[in-house]
PyMOL Python script that loads the backbone (N, CA, C, O; Angstrom):
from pymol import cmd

cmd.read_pdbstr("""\
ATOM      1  N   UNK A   1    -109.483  43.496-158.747  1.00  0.00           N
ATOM      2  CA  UNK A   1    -109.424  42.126-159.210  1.00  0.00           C
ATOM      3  C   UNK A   1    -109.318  41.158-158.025  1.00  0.00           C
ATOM      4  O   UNK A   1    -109.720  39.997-157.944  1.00  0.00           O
ATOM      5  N   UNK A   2    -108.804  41.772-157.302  1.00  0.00           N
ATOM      6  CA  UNK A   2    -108.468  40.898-156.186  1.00  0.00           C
ATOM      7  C   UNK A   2    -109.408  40.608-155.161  1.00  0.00           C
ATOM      8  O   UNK A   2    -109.322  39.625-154.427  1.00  0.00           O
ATOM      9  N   UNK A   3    -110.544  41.689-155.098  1.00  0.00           N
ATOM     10  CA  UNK A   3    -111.588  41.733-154.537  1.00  0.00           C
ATOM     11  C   UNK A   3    -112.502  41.014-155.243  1.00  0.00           C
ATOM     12  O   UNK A   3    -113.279  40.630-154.369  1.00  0.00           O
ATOM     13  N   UNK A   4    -112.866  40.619-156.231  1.00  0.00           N
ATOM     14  CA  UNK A   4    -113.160  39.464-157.176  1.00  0.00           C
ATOM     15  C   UNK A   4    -113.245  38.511-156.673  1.00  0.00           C
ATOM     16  O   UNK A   4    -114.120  38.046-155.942  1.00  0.00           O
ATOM     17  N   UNK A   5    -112.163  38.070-157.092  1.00  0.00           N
ATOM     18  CA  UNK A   5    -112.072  36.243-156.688  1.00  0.00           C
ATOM     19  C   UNK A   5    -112.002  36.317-155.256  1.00  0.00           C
ATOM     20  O   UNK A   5    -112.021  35.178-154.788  1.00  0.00           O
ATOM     21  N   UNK A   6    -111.941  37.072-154.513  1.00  0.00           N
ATOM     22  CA  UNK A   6    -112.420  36.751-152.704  1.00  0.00           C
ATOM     23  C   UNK A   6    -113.645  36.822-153.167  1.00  0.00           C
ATOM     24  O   UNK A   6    -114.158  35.721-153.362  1.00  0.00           O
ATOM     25  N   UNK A   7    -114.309  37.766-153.417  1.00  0.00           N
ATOM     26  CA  UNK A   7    -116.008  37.213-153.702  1.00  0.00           C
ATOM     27  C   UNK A   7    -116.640  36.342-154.130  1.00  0.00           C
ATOM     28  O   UNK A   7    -117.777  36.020-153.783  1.00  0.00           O
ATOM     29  N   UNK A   8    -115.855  35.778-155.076  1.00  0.00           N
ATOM     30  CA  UNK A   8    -116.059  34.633-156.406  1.00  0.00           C
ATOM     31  C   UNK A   8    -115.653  33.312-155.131  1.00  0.00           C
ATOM     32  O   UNK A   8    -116.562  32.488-155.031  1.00  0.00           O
ATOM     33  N   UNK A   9    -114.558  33.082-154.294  1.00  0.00           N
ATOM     34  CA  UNK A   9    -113.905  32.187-153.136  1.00  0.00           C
ATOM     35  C   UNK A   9    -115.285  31.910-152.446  1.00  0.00           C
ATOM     36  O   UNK A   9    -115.988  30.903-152.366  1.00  0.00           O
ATOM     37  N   UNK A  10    -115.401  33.187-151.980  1.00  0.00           N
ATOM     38  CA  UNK A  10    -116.226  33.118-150.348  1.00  0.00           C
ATOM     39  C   UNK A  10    -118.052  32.722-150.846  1.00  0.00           C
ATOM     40  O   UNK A  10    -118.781  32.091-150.081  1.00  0.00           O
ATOM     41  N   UNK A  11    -118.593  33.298-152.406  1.00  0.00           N
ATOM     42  CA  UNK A  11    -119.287  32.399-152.850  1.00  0.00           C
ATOM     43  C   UNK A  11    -119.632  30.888-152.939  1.00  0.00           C
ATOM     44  O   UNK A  11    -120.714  30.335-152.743  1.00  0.00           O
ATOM     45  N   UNK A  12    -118.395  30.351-153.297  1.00  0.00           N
ATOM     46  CA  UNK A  12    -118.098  28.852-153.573  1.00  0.00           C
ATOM     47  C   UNK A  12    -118.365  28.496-152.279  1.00  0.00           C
ATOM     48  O   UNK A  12    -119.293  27.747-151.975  1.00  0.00           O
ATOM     49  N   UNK A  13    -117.533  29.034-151.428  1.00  0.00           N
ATOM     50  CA  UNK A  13    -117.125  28.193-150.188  1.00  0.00           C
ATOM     51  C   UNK A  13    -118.363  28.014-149.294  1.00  0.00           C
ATOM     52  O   UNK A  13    -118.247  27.114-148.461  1.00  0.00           O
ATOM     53  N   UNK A  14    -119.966  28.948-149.298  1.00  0.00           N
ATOM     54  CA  UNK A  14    -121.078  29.032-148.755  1.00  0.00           C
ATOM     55  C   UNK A  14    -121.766  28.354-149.626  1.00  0.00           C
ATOM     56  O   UNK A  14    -122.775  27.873-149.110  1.00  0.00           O
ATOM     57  N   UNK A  15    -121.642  28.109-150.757  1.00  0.00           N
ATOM     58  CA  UNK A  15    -122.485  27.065-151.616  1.00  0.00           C
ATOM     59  C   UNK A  15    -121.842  25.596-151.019  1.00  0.00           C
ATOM     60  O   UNK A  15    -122.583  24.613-151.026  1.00  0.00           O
ATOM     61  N   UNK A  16    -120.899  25.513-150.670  1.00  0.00           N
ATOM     62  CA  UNK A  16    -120.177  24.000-150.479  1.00  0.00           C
ATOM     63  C   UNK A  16    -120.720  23.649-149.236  1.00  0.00           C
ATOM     64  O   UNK A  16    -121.099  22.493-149.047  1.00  0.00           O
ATOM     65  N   UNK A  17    -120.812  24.602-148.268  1.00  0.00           N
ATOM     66  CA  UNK A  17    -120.855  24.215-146.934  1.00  0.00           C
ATOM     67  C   UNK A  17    -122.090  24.030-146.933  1.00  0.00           C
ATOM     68  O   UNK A  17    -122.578  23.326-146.049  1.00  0.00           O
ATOM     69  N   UNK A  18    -123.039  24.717-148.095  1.00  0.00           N
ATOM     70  CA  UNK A  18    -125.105  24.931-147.182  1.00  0.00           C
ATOM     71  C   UNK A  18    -125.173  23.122-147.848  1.00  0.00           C
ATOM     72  O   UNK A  18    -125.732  22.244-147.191  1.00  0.00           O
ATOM     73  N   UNK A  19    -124.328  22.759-149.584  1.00  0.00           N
ATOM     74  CA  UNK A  19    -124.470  21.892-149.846  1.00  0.00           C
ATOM     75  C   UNK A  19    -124.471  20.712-149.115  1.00  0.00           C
ATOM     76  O   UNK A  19    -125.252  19.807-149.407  1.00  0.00           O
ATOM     77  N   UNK A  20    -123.606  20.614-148.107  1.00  0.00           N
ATOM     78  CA  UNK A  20    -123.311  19.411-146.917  1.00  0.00           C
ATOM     79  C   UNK A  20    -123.875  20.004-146.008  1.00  0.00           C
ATOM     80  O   UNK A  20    -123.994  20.261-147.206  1.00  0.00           O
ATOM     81  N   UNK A  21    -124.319  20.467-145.243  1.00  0.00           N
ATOM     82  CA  UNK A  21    -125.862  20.780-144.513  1.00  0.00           C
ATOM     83  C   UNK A  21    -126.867  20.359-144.939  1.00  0.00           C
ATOM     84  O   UNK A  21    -127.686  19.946-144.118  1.00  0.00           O
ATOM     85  N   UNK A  22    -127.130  20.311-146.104  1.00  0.00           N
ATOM     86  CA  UNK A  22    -128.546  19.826-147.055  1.00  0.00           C
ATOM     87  C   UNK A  22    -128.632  18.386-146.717  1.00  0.00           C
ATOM     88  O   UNK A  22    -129.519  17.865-146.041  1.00  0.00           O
ATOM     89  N   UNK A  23    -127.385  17.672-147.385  1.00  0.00           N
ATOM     90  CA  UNK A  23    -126.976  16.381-147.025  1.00  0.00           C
ATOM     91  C   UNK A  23    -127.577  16.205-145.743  1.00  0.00           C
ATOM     92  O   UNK A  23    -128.761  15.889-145.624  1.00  0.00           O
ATOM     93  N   UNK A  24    -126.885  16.378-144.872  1.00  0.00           N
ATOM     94  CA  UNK A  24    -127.148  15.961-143.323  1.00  0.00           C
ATOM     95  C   UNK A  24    -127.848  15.939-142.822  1.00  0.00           C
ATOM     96  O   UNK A  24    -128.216  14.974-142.152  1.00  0.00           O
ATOM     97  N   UNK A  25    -128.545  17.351-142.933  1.00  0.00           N
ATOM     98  CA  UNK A  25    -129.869  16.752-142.570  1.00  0.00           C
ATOM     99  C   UNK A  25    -131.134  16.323-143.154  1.00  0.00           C
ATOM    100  O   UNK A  25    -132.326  16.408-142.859  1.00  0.00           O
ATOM    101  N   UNK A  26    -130.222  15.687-144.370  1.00  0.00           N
ATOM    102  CA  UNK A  26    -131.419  14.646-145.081  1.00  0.00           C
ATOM    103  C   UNK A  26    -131.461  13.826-144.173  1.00  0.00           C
ATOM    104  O   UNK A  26    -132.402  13.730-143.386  1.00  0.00           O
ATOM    105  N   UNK A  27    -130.146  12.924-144.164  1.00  0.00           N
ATOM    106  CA  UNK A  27    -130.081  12.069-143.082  1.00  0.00           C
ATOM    107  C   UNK A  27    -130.338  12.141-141.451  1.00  0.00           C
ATOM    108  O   UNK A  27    -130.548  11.112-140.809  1.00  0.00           O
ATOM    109  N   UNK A  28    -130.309  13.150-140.979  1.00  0.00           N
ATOM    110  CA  UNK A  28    -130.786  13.553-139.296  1.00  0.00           C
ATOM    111  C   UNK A  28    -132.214  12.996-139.323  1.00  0.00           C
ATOM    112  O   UNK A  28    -132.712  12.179-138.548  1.00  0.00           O
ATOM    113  N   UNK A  29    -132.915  13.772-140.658  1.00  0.00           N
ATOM    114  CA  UNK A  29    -134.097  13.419-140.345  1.00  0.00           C
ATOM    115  C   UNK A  29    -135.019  12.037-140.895  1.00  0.00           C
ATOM    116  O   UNK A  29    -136.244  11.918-140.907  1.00  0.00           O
ATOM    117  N   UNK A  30    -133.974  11.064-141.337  1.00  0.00           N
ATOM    118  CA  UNK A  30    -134.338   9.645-141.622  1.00  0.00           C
ATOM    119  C   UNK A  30    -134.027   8.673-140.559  1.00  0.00           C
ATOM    120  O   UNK A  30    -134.521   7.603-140.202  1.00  0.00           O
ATOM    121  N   UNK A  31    -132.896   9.516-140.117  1.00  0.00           N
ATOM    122  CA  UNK A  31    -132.415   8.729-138.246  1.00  0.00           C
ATOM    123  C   UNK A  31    -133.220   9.121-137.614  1.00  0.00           C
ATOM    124  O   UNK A  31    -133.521   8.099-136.997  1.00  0.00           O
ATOM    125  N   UNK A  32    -134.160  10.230-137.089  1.00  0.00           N
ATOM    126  CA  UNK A  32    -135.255  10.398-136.496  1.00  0.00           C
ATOM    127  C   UNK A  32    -136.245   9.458-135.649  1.00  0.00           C
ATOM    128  O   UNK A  32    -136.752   9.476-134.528  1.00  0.00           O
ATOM    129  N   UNK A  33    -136.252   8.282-137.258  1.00  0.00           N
ATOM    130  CA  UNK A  33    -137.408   7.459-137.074  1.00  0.00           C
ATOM    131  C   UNK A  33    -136.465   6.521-137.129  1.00  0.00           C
ATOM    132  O   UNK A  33    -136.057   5.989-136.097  1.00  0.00           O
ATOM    133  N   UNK A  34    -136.057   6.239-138.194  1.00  0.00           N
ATOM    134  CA  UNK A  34    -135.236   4.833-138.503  1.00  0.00           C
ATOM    135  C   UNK A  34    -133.993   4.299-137.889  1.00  0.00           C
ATOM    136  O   UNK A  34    -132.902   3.943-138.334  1.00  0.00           O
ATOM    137  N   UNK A  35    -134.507   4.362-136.780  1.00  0.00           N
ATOM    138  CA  UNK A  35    -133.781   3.667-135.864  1.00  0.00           C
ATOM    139  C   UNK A  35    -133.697   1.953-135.484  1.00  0.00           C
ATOM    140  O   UNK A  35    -134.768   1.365-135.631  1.00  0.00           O
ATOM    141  N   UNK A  36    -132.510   1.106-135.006  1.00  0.00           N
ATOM    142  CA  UNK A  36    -132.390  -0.134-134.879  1.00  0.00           C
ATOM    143  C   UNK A  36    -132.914  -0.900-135.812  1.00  0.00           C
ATOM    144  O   UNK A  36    -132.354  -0.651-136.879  1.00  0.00           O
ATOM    145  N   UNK A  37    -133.694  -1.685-135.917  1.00  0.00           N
ATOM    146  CA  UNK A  37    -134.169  -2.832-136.730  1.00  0.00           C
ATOM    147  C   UNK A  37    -134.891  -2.197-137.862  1.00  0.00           C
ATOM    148  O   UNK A  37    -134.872  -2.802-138.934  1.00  0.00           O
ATOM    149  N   UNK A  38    -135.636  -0.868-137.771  1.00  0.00           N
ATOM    150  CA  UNK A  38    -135.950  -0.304-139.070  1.00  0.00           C
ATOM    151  C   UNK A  38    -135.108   0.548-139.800  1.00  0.00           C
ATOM    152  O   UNK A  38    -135.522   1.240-140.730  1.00  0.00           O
ATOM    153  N   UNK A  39    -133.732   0.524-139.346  1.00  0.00           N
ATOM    154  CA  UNK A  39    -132.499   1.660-140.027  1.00  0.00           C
ATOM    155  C   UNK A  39    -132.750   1.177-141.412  1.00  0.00           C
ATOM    156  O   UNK A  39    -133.160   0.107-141.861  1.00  0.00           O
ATOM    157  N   UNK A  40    -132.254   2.666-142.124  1.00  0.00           N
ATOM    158  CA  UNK A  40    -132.148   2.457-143.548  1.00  0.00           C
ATOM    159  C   UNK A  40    -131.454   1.395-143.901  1.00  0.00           C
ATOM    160  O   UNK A  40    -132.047   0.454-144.427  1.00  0.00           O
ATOM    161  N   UNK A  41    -130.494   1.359-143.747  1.00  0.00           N
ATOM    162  CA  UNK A  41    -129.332  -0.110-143.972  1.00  0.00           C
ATOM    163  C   UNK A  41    -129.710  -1.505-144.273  1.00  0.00           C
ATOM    164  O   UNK A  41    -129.168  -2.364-144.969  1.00  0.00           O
ATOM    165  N   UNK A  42    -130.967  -1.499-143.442  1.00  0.00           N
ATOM    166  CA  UNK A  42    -131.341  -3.070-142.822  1.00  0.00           C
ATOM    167  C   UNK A  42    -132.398  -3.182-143.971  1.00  0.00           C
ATOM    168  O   UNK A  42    -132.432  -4.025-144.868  1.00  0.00           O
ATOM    169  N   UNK A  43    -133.532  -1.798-143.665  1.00  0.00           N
ATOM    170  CA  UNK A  43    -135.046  -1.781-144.695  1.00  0.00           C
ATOM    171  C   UNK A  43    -134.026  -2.149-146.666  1.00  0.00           C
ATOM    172  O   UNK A  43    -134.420  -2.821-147.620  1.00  0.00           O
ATOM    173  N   UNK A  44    -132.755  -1.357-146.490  1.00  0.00           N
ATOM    174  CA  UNK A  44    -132.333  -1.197-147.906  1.00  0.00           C
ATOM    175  C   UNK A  44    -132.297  -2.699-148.686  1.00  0.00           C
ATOM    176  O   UNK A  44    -132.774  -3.056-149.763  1.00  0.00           O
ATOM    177  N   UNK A  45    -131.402  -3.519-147.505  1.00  0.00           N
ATOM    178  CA  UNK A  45    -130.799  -5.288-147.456  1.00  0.00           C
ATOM    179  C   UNK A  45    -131.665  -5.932-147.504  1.00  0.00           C
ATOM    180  O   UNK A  45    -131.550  -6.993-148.117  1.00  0.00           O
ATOM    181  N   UNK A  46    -132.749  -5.635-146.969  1.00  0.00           N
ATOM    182  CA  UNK A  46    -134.274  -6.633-146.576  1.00  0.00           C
ATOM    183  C   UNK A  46    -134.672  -6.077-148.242  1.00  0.00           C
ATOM    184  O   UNK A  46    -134.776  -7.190-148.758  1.00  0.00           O
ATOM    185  N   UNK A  47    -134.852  -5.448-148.968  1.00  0.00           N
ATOM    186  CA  UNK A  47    -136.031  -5.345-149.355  1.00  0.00           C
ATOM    187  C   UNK A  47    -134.881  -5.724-151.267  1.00  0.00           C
ATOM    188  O   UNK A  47    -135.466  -6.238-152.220  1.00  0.00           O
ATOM    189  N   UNK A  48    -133.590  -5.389-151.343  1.00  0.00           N
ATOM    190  CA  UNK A  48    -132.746  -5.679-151.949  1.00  0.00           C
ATOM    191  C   UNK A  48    -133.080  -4.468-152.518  1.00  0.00           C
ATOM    192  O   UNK A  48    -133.980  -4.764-153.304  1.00  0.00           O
ATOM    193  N   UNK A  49    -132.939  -3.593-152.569  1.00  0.00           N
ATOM    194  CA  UNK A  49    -132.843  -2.214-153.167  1.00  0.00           C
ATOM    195  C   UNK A  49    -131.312  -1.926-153.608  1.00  0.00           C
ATOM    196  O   UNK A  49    -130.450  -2.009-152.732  1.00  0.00           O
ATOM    197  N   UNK A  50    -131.021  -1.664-154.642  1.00  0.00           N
ATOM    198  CA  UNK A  50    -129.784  -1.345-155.093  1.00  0.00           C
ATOM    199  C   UNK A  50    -129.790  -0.070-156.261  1.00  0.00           C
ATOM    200  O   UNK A  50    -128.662  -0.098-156.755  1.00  0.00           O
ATOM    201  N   UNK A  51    -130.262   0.581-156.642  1.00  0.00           N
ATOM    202  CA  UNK A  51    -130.158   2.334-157.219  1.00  0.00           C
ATOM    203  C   UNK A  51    -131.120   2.976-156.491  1.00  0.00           C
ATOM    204  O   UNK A  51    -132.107   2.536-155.901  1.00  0.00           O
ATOM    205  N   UNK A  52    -130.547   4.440-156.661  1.00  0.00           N
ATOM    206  CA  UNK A  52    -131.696   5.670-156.408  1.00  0.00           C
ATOM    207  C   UNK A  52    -132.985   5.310-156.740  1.00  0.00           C
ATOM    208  O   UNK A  52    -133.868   5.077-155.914  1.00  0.00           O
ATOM    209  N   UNK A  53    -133.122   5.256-158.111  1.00  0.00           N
ATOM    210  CA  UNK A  53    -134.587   5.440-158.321  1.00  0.00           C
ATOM    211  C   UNK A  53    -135.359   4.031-158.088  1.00  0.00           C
ATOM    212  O   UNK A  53    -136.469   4.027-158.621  1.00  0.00           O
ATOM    213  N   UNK A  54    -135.106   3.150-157.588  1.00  0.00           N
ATOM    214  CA  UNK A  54    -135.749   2.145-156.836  1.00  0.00           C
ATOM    215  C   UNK A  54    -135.584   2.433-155.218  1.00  0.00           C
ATOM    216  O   UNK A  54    -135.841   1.513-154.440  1.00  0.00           O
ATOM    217  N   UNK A  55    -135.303   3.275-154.889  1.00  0.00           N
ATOM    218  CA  UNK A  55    -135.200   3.902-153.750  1.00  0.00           C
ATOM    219  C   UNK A  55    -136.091   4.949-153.206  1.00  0.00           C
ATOM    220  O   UNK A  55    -136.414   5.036-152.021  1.00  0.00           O
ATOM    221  N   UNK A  56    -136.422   5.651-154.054  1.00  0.00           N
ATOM    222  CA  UNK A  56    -137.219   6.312-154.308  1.00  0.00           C
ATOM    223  C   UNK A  56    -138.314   5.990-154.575  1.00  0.00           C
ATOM    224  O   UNK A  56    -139.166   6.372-153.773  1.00  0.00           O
ATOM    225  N   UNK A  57    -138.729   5.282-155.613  1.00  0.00           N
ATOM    226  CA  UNK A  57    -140.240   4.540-155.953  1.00  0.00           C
ATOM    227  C   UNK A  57    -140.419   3.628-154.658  1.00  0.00           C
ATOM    228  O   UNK A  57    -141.500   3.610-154.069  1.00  0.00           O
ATOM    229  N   UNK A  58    -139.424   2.936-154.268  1.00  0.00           N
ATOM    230  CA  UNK A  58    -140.037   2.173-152.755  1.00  0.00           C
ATOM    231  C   UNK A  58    -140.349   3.618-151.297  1.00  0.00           C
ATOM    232  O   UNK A  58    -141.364   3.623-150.601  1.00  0.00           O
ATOM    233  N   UNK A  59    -139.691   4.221-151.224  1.00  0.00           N
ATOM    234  CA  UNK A  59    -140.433   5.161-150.504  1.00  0.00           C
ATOM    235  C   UNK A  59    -141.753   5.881-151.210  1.00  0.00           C
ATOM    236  O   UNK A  59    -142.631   6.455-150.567  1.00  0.00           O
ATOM    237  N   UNK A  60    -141.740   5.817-151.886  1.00  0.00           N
ATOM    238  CA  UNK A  60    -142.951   6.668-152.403  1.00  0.00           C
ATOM    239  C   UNK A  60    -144.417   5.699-152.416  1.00  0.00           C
ATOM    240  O   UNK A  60    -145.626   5.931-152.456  1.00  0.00           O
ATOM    241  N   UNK A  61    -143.639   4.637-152.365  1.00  0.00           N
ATOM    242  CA  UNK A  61    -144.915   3.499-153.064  1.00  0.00           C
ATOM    243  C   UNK A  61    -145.724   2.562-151.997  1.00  0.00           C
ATOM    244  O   UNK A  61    -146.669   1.794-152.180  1.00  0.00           O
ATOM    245  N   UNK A  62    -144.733   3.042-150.373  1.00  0.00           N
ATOM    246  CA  UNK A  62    -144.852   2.261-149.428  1.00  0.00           C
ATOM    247  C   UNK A  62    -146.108   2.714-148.640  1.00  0.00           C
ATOM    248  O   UNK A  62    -146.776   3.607-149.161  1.00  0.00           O
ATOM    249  N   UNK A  63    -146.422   2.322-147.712  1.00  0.00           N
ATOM    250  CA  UNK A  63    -147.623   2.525-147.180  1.00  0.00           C
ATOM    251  C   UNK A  63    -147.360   3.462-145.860  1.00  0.00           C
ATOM    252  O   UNK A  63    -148.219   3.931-145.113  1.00  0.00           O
ATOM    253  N   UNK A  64    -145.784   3.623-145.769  1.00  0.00           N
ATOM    254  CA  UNK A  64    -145.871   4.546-145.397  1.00  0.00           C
ATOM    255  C   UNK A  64    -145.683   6.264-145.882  1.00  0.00           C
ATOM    256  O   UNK A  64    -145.247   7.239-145.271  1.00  0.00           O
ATOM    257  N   UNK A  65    -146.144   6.115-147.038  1.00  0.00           N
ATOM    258  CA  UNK A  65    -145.369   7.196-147.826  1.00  0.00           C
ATOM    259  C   UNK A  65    -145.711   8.735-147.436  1.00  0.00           C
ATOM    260  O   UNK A  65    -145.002   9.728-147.603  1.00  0.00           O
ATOM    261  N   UNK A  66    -147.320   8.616-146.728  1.00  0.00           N
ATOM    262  CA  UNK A  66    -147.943  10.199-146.479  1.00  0.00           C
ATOM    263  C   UNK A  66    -146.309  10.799-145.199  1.00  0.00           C
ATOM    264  O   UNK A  66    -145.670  11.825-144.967  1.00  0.00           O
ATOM    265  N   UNK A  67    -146.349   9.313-144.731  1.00  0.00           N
ATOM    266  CA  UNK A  67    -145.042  10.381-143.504  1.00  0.00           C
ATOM    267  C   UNK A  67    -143.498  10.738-144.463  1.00  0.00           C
ATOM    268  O   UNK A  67    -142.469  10.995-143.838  1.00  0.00           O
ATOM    269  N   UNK A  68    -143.499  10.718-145.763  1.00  0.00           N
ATOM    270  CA  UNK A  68    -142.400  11.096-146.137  1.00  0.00           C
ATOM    271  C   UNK A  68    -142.750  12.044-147.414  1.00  0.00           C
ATOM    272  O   UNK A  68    -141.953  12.265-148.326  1.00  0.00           O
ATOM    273  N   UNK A  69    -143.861  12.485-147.346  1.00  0.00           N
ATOM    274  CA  UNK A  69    -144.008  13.690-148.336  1.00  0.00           C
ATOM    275  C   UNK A  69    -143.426  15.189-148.145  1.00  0.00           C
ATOM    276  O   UNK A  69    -143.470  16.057-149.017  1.00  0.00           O
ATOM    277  N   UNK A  70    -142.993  15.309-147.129  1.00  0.00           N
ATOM    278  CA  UNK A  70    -142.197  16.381-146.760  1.00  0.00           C
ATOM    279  C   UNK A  70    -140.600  16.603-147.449  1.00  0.00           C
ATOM    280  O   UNK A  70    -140.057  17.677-147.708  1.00  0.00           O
ATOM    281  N   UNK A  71    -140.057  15.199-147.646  1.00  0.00           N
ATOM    282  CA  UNK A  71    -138.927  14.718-148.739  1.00  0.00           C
ATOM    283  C   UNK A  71    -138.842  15.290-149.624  1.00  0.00           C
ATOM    284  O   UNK A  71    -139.961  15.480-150.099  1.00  0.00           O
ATOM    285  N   UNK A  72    -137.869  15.843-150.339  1.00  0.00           N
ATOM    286  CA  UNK A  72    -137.910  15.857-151.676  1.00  0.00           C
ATOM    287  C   UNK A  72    -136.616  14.951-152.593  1.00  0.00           C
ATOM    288  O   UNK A  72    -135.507  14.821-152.076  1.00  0.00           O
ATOM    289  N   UNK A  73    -136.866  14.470-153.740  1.00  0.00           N
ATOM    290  CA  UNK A  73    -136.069  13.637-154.392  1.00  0.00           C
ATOM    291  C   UNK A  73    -134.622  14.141-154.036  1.00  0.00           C
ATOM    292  O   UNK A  73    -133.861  13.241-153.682  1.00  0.00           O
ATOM    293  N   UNK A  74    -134.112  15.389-154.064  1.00  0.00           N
ATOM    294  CA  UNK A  74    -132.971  15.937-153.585  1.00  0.00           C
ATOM    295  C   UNK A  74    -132.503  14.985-152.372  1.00  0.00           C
ATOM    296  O   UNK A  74    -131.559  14.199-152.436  1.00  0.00           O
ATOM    297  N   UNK A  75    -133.497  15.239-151.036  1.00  0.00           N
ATOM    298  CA  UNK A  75    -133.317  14.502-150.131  1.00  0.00           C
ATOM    299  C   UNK A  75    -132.933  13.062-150.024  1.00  0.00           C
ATOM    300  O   UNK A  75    -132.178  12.524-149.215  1.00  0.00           O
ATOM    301  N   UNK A  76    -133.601  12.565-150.993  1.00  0.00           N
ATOM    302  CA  UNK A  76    -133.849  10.586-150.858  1.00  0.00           C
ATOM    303  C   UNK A  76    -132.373  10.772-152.339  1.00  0.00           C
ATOM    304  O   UNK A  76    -131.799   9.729-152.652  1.00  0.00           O
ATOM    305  N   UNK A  77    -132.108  11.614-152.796  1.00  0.00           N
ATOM    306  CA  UNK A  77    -130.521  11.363-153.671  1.00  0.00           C
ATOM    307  C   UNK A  77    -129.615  11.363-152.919  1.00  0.00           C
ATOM    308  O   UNK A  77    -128.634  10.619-152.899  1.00  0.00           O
ATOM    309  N   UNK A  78    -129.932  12.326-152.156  1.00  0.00           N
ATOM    310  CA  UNK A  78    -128.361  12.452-150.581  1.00  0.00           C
ATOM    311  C   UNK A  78    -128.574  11.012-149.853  1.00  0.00           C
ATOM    312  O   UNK A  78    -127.556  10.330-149.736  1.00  0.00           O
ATOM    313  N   UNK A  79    -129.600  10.566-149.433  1.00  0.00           N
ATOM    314  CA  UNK A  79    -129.607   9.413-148.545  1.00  0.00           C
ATOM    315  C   UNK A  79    -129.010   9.125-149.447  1.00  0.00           C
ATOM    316  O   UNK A  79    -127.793   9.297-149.380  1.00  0.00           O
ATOM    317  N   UNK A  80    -129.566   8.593-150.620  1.00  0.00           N
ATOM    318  CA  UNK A  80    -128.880   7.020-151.290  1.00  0.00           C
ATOM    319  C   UNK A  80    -127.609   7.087-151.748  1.00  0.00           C
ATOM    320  O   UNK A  80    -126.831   6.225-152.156  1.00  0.00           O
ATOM    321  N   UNK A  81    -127.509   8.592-151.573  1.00  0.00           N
ATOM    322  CA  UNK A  81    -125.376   8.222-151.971  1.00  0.00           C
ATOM    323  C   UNK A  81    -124.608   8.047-150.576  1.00  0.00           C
ATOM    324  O   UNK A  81    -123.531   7.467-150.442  1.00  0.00           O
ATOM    325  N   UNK A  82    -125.302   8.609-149.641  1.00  0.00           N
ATOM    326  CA  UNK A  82    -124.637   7.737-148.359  1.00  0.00           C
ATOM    327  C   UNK A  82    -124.989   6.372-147.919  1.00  0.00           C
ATOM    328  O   UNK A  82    -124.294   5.771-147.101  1.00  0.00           O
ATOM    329  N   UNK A  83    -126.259   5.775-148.546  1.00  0.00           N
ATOM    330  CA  UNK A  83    -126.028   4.376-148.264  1.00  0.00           C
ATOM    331  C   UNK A  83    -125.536   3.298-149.323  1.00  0.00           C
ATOM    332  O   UNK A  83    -125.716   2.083-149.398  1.00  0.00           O
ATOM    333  N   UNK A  84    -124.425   4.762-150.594  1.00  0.00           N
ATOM    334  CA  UNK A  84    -123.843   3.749-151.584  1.00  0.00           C
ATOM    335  C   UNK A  84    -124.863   3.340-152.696  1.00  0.00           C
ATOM    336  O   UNK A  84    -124.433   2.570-153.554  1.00  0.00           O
ATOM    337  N   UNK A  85    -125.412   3.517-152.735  1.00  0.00           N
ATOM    338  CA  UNK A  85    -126.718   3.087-153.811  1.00  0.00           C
ATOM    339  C   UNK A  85    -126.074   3.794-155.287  1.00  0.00           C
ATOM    340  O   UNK A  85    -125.366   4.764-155.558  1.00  0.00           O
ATOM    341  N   UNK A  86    -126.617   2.939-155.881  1.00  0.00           N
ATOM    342  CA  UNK A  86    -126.089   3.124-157.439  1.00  0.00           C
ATOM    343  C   UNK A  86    -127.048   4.263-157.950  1.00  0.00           C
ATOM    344  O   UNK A  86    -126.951   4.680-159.104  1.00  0.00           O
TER     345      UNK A  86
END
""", "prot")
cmd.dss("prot")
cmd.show_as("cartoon", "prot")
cmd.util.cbc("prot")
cmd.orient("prot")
């Protein structure tokens, strides 16, 4: 039994950690490019974006979108809960 829930523990605890890896480097690879005057922050304020899925449809819809097909919605959900987005 006891050997259990260490398995059942050490499960959780590698799902938690790959989970915030996933995260991060959603974001590593949006800092990449989006740096200074084009940071997410600024493009978010400029353009008044306020939920995910207007977050999403503006990346998708933009002209730059072929350089962000590598994304997946997973990805652009992690950004937008670190830049607070509804």
């Amino acid at each position: 039994m006891k050997r259990l829930i260490a398995i059942v523990v050490a499960i959780t605890f590698v799902f938690g950690v790959a989970s915030i890896s996933i995260a991060a480097s959603a974001l590593d690879k949006c800092n990449k490019c989006h740096k200074d005057e084009k940071s997410l922050e600024k493009v978010v304020a400029a353009k008044k974006i306020e939920t995910t899925d207007a977050f999403i449809k503006a990346v998708k819809a933009s002209p730059k979108a072929k350089l962000h097909e590598k994304f997946t919605d997973n990805d652009y959900k992690a950004v937008a809960k670190e830049l607070k987005l509804k």
